[in-house]
mmCIF file as gemmi writes it, N, C-alpha and C atoms, coordinates in Angstrom:
data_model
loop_
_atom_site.group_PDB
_atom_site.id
_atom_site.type_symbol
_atom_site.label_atom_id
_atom_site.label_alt_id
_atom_site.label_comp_id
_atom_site.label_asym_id
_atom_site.label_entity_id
_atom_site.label_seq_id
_atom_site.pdbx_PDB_ins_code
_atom_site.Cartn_x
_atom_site.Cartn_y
_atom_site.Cartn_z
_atom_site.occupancy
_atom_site.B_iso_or_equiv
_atom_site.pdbx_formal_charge
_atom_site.auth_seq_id
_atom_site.auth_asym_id
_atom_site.pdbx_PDB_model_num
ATOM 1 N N . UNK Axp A 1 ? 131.212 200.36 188.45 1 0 ? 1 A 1
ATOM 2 C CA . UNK Axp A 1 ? 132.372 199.516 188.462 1 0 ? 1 A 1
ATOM 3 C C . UNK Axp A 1 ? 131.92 198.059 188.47 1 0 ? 1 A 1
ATOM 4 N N . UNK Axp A 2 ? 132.675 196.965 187.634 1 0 ? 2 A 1
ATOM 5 C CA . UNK Axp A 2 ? 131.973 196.069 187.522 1 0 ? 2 A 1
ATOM 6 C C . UNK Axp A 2 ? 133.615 195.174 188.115 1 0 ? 2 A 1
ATOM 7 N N . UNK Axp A 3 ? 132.787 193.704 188.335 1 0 ? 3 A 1
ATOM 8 C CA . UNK Axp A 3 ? 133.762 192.933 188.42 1 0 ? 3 A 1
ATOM 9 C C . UNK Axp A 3 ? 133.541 191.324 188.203 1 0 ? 3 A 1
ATOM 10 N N . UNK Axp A 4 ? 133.917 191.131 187.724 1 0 ? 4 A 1
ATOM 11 C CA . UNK Axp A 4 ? 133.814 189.361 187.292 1 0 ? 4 A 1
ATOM 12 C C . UNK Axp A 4 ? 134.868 188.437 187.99 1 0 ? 4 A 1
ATOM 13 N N . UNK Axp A 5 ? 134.469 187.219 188.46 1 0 ? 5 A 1
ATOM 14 C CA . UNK Axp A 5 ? 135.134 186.557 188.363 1 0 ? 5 A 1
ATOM 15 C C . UNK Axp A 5 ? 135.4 184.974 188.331 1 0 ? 5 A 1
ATOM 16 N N . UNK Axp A 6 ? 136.427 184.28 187.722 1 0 ? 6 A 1
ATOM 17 C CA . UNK Axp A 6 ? 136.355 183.051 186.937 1 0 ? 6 A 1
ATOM 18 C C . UNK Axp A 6 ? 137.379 182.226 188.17 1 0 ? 6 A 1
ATOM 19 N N . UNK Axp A 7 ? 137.01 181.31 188.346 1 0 ? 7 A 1
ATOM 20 C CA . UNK Axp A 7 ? 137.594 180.153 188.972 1 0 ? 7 A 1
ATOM 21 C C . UNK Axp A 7 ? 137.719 178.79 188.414 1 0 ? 7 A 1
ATOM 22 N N . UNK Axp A 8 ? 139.223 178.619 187.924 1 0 ? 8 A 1
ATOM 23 C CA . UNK Axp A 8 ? 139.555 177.969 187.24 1 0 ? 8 A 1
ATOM 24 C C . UNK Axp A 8 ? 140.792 176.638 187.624 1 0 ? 8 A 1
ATOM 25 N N . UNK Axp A 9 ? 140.332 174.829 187.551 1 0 ? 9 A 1
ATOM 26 C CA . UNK Axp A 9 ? 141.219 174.356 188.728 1 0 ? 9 A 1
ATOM 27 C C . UNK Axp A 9 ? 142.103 173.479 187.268 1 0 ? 9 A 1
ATOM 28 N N . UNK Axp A 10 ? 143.206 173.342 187.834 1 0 ? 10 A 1
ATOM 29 C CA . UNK Axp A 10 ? 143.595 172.557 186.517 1 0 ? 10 A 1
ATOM 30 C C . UNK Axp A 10 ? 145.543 171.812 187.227 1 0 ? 10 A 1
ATOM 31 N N . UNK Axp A 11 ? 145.634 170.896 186.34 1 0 ? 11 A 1
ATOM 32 C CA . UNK Axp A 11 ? 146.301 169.982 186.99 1 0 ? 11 A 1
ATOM 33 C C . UNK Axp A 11 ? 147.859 170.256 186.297 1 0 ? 11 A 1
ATOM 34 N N . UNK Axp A 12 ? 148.746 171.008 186.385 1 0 ? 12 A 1
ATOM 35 C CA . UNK Axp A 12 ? 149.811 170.083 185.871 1 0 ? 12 A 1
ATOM 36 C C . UNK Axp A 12 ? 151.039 169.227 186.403 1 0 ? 12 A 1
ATOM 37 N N . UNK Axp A 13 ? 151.062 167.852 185.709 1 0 ? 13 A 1
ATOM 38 C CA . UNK Axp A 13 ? 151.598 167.385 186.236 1 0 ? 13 A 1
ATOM 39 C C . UNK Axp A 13 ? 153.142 166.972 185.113 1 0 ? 13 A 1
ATOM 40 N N . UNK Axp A 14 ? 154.06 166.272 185.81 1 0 ? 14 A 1
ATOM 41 C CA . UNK Axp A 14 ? 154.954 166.094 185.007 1 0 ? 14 A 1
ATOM 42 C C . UNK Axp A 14 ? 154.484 164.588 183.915 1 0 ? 14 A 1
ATOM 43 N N . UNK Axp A 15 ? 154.795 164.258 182.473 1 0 ? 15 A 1
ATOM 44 C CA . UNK Axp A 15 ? 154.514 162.995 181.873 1 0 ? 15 A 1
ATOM 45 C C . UNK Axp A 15 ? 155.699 162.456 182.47 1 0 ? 15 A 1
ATOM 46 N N . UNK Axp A 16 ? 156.216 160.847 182.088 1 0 ? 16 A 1
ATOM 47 C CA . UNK Axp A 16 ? 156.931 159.972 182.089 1 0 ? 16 A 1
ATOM 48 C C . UNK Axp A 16 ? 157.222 159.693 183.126 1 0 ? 16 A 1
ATOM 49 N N . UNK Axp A 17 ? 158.402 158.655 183.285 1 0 ? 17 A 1
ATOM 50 C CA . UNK Axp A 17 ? 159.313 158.794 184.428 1 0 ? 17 A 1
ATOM 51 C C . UNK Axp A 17 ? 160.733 158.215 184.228 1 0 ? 17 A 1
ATOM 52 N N . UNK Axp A 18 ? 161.209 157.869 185.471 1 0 ? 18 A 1
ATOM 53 C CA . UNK Axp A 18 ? 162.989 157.937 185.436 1 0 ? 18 A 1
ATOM 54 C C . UNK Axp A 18 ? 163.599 159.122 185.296 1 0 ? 18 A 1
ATOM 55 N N . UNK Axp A 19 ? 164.978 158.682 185.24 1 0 ? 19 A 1
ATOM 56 C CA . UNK Axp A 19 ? 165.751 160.109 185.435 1 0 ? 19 A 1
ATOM 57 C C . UNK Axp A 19 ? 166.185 161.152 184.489 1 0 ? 19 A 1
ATOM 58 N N . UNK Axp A 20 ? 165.747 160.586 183.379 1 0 ? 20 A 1
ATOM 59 C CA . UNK Axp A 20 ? 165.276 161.711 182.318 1 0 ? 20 A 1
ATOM 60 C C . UNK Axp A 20 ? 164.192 162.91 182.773 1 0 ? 20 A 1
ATOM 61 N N . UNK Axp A 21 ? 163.403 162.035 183.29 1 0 ? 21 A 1
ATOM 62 C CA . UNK Axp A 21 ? 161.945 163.417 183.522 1 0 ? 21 A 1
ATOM 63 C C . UNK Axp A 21 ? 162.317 163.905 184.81 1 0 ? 21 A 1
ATOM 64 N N . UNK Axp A 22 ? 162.968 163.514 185.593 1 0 ? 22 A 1
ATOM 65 C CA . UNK Axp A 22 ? 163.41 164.095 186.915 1 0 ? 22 A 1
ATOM 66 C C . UNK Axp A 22 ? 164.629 165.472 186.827 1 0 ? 22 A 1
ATOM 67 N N . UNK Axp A 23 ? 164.915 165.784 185.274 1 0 ? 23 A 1
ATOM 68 C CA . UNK Axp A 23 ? 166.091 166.876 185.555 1 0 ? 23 A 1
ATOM 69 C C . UNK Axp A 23 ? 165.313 168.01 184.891 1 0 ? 23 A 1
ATOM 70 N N . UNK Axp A 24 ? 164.183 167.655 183.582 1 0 ? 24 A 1
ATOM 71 C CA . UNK Axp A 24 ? 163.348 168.433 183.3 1 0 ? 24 A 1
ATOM 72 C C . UNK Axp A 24 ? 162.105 169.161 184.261 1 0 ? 24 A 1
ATOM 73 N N . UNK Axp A 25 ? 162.863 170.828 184.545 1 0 ? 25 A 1
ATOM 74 C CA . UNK Axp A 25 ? 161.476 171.529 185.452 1 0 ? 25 A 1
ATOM 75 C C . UNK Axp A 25 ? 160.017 171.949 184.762 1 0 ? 25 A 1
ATOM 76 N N . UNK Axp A 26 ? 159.306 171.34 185.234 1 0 ? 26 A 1
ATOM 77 C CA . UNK Axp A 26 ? 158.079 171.745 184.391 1 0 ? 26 A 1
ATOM 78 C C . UNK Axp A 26 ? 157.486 173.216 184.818 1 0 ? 26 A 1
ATOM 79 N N . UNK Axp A 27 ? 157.083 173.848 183.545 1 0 ? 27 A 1
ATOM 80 C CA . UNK Axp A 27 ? 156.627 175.397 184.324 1 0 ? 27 A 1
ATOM 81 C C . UNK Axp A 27 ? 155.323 175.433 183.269 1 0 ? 27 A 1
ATOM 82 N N . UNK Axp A 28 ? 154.795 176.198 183.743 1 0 ? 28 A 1
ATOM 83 C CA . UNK Axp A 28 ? 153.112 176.599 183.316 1 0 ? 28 A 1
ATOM 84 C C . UNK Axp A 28 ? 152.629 177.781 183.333 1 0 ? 28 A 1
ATOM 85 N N . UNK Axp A 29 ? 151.677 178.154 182.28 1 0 ? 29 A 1
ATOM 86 C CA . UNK Axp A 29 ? 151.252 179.67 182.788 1 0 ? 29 A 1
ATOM 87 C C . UNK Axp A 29 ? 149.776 179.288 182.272 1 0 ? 29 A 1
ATOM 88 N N . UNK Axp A 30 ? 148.817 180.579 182.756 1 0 ? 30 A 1
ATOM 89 C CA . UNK Axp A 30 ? 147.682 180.703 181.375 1 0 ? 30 A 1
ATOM 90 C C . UNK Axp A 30 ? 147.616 182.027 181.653 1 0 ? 30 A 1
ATOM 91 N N . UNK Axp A 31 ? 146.971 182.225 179.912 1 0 ? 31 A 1
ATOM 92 C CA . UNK Axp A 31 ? 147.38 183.798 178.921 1 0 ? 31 A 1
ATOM 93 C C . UNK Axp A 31 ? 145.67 183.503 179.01 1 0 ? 31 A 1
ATOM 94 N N . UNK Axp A 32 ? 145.495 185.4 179.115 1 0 ? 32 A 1
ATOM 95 C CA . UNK Axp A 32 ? 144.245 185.72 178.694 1 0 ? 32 A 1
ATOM 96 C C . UNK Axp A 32 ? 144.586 186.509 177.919 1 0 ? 32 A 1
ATOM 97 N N . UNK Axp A 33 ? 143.686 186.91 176.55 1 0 ? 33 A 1
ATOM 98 C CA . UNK Axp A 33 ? 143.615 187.108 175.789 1 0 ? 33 A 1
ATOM 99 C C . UNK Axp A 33 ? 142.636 187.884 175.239 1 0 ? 33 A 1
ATOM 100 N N . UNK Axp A 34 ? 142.219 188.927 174.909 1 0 ? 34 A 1
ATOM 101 C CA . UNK Axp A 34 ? 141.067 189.606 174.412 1 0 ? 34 A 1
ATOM 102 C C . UNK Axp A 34 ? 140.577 189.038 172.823 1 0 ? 34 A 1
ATOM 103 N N . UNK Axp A 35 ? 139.781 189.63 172.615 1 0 ? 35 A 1
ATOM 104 C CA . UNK Axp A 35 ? 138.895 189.191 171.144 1 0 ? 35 A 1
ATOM 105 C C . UNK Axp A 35 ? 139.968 189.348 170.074 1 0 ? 35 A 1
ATOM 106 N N . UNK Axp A 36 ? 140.745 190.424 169.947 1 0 ? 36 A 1
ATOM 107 C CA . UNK Axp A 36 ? 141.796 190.629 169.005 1 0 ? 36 A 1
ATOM 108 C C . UNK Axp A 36 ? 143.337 189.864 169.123 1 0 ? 36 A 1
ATOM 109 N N . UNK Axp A 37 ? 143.181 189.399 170.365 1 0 ? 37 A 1
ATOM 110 C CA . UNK Axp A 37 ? 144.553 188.546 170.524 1 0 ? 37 A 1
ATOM 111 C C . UNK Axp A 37 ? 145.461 189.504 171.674 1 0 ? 37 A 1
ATOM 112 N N . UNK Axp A 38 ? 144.968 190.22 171.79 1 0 ? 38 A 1
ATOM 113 C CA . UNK Axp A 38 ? 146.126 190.967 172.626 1 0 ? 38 A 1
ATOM 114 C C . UNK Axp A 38 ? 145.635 190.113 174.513 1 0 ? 38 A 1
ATOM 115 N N . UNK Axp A 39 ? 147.102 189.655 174.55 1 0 ? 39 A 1
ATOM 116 C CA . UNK Axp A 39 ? 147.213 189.428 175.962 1 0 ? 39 A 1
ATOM 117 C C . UNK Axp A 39 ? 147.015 190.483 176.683 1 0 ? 39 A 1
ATOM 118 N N . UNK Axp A 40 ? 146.231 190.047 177.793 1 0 ? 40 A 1
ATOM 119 C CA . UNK Axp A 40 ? 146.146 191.369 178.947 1 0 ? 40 A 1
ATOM 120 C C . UNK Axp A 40 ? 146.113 190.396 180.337 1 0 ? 40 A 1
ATOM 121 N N . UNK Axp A 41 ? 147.041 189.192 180.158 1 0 ? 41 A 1
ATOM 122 C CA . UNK Axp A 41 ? 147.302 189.29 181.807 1 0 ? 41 A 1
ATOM 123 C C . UNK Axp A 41 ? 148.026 187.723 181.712 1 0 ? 41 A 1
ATOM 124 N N . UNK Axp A 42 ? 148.551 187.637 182.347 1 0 ? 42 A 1
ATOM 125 C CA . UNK Axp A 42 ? 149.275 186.293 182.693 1 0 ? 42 A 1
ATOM 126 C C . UNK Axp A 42 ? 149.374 185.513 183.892 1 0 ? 42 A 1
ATOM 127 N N . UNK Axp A 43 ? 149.268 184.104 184.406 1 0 ? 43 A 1
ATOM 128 C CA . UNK Axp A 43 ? 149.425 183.802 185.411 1 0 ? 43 A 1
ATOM 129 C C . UNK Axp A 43 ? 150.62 182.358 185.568 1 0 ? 43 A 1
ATOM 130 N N . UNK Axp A 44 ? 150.848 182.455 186.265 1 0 ? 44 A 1
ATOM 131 C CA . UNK Axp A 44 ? 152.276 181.371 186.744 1 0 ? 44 A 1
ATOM 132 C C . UNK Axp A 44 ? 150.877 180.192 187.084 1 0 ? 44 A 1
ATOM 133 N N . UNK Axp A 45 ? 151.716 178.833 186.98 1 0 ? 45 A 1
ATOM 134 C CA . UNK Axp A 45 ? 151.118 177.727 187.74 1 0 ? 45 A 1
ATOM 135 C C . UNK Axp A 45 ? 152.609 176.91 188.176 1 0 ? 45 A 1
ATOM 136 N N . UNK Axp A 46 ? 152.086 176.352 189.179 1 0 ? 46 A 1
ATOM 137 C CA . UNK Axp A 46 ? 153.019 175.248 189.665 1 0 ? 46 A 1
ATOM 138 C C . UNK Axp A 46 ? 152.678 173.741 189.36 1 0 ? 46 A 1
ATOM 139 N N . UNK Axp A 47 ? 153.531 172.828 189.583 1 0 ? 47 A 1
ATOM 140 C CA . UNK Axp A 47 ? 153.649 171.944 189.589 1 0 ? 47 A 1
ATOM 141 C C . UNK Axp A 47 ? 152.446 171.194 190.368 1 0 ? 47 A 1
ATOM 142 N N . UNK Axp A 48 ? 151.391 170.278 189.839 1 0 ? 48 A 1
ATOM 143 C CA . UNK Axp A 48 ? 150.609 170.149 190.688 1 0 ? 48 A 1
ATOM 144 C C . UNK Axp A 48 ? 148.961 170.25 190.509 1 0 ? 48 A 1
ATOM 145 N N . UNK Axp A 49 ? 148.178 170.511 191.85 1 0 ? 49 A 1
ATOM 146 C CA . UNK Axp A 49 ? 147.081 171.049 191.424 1 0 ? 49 A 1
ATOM 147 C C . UNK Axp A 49 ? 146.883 172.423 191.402 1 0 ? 49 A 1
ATOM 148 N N . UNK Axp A 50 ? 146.321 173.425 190.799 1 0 ? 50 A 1
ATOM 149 C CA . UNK Axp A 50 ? 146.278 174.621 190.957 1 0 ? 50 A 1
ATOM 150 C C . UNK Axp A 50 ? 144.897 175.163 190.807 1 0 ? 50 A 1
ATOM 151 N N . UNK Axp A 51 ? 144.165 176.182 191.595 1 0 ? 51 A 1
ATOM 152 C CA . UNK Axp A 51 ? 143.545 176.852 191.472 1 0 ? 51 A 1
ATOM 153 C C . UNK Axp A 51 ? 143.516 178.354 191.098 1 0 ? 51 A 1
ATOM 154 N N . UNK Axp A 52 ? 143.329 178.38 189.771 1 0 ? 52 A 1
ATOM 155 C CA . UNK Axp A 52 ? 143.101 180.126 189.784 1 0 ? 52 A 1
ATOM 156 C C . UNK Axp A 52 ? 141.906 180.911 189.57 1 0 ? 52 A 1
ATOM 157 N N . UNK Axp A 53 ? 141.881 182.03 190.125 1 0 ? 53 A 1
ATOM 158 C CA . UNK Axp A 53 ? 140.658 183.147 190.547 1 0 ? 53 A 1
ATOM 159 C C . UNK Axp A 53 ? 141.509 183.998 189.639 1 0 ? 53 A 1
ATOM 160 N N . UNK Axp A 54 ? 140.796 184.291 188.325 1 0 ? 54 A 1
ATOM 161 C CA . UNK Axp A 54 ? 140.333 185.388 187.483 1 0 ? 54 A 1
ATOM 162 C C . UNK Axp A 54 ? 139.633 186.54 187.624 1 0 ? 54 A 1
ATOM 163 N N . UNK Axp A 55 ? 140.523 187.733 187.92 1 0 ? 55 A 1
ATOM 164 C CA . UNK Axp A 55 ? 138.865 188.959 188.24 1 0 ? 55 A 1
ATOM 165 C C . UNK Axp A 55 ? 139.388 189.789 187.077 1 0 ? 55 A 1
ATOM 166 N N . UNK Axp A 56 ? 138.379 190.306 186.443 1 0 ? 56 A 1
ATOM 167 C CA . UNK Axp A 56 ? 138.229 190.864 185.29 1 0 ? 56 A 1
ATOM 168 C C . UNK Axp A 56 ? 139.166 192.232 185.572 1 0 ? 56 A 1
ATOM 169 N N . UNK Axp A 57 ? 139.016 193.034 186.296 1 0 ? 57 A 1
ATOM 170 C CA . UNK Axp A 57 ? 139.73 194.151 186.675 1 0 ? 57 A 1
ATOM 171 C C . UNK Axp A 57 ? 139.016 195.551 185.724 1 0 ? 57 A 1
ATOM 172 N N . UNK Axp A 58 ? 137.743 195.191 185.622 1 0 ? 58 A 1
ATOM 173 C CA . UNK Axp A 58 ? 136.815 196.235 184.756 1 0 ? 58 A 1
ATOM 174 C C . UNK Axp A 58 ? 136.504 195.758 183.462 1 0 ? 58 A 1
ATOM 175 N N . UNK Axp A 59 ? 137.707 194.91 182.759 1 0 ? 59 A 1
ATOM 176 C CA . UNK Axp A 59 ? 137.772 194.544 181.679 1 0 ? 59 A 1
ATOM 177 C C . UNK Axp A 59 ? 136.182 194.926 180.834 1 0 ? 59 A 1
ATOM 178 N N . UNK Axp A 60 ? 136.587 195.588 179.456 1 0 ? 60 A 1
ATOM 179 C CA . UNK Axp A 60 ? 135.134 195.637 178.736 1 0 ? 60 A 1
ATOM 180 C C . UNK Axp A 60 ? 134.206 194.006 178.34 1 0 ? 60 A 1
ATOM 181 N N . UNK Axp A 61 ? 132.767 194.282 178.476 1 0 ? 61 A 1
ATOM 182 C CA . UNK Axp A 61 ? 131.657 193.147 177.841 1 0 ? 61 A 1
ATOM 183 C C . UNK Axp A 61 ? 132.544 192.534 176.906 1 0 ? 61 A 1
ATOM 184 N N . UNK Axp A 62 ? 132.567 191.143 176.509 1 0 ? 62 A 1
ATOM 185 C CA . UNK Axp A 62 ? 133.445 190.528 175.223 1 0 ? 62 A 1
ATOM 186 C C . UNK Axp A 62 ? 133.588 189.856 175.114 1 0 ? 62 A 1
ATOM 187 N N . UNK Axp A 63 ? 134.18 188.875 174.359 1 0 ? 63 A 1
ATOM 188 C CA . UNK Axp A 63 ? 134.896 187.45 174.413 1 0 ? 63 A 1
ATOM 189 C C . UNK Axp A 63 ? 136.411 187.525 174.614 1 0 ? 63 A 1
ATOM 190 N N . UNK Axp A 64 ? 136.542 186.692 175.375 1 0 ? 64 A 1
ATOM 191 C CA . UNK Axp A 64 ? 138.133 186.582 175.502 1 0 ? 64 A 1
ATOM 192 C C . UNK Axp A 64 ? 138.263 184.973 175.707 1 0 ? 64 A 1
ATOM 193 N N . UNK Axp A 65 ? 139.409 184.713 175.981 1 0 ? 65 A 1
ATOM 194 C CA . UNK Axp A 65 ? 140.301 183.146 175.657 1 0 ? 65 A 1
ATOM 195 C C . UNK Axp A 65 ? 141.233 183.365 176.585 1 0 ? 65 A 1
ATOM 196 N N . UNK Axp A 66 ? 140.87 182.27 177.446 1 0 ? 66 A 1
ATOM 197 C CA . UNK Axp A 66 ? 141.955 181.459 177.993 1 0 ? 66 A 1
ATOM 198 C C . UNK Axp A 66 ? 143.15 180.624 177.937 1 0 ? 66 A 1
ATOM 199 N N . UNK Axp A 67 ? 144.305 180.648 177.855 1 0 ? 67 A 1
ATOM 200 C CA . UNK Axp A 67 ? 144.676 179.498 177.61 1 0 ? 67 A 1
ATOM 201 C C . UNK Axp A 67 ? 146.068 178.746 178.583 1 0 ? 67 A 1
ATOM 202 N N . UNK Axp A 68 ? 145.998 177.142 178.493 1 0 ? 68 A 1
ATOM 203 C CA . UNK Axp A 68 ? 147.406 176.9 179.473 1 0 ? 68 A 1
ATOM 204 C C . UNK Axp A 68 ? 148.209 176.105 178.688 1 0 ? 68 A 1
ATOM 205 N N . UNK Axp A 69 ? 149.479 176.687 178.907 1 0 ? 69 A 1
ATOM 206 C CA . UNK Axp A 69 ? 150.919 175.902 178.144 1 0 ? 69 A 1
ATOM 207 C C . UNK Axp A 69 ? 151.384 175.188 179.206 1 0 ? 69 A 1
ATOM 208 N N . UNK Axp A 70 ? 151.976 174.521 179.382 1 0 ? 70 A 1
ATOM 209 C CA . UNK Axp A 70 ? 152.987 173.457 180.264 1 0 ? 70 A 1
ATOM 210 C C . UNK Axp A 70 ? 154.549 173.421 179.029 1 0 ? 70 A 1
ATOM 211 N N . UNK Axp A 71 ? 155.547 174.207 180.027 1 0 ? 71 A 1
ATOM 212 C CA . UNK Axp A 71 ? 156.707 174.089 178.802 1 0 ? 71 A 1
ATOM 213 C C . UNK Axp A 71 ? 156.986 174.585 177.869 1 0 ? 71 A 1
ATOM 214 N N . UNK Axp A 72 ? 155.613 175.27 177.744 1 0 ? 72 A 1
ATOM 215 C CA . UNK Axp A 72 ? 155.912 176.362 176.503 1 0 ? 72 A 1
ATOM 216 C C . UNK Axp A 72 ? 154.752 175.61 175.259 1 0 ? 72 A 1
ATOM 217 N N . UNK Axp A 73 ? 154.381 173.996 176.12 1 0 ? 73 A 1
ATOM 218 C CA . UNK Axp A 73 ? 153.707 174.059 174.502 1 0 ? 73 A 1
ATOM 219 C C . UNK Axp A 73 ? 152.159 174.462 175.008 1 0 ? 73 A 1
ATOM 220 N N . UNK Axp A 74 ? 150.972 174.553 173.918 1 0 ? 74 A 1
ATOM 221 C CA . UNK Axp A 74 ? 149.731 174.787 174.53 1 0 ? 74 A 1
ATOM 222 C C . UNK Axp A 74 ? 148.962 173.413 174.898 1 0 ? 74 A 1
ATOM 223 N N . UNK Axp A 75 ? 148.406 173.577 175.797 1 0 ? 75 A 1
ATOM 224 C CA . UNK Axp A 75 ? 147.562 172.231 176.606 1 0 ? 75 A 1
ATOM 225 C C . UNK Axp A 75 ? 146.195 172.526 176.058 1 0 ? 75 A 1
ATOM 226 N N . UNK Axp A 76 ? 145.597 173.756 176.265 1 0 ? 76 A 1
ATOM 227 C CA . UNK Axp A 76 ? 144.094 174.074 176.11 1 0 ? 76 A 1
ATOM 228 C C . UNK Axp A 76 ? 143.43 175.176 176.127 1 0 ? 76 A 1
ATOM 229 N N . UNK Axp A 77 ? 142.179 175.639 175.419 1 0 ? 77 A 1
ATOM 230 C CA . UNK Axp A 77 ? 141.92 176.97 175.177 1 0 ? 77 A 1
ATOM 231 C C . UNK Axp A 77 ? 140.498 176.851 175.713 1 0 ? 77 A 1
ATOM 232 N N . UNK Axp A 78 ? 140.303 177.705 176.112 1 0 ? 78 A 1
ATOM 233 C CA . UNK Axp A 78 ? 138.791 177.865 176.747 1 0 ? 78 A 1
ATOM 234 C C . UNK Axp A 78 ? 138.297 179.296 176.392 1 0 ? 78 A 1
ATOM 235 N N . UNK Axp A 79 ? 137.03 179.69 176.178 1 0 ? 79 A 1
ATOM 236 C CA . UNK Axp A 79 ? 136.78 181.332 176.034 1 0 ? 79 A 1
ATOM 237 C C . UNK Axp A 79 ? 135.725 181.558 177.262 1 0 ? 79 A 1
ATOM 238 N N . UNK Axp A 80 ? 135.517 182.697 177.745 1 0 ? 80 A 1
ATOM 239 C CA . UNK Axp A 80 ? 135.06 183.244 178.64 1 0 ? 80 A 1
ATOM 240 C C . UNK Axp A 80 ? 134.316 184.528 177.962 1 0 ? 80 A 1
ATOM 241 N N . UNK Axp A 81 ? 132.93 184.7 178.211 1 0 ? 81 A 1
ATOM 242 C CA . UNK Axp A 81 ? 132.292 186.035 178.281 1 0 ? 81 A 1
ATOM 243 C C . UNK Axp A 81 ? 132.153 186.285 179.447 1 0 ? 81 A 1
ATOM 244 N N . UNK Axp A 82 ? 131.995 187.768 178.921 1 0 ? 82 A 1
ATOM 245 C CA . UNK Axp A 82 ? 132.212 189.076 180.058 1 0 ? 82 A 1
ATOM 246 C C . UNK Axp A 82 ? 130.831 189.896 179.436 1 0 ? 82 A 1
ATOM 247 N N . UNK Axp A 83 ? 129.961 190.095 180.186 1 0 ? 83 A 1
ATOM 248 C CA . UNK Axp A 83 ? 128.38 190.697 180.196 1 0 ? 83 A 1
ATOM 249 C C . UNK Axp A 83 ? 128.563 191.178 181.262 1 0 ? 83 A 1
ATOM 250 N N . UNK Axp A 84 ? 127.706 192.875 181.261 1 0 ? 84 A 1
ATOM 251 C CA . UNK Axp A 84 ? 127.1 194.025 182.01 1 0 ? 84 A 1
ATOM 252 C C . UNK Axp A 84 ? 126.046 193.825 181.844 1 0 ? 84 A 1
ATOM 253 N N . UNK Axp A 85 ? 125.398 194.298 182.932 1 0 ? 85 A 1
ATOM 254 C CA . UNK Axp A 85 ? 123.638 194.523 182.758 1 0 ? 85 A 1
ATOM 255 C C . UNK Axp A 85 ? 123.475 196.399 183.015 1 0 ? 85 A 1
C-alpha cells in the first residue's frame, strides 16, 4: 500500500474594491486530474490563505495535474508525479 502526499499553500483573494466587489462571493476549488483528463478528486478553498494536503489514496505511478479556478475561471496548473519503488 502506498501513499503520497502533496502540500499545497495558495492564496485566494478577492481583486478590486468598493461595493461592486463586496456583493460578488468568491469560491475556489482545485481539480486533480489524471494523465487522460479524468478528474479523480476535488477540493473546496476559501476565501483567503489556504493550505491543502493531497494524499494520493493508492492512486497508480503517473502524471497527473493540478489545477485552481477562483469563480469558475482557471488561475493555474501544476503537474505532480506519483513514483513506487
Amino acid at each position: 500500500m502506498y501513499s503520497t502526499q502533496l502540500t499545497h499553500k495558495c492564496h485566494l483573494n478577492r481583486g478590486g474594491s468598493g461595493a461592486r466587489s463586496i456583493l460578488h462571493l468568491l469560491t475556489g476549488e482545485i481539480t486533480v486530474n489524471d494523465m487522460y483528463g479524468k478528474t479523480i478528486a476535488n477540493y473546496k478553498l476559501l476565501e483567503g490563505e489556504n493550505t491543502l494536503e493531497i494524499i494520493n489514496n493508492n492512486w497508480a505511478p503517473g502524471i497527473y495535474t493540478y489545477a485552481m479556478f477562483a469563480n469558475g475561471k482557471l488561475i493555474e496548473v501544476k503537474k505532480m508525479v506519483i513514483t513506487h519503488n
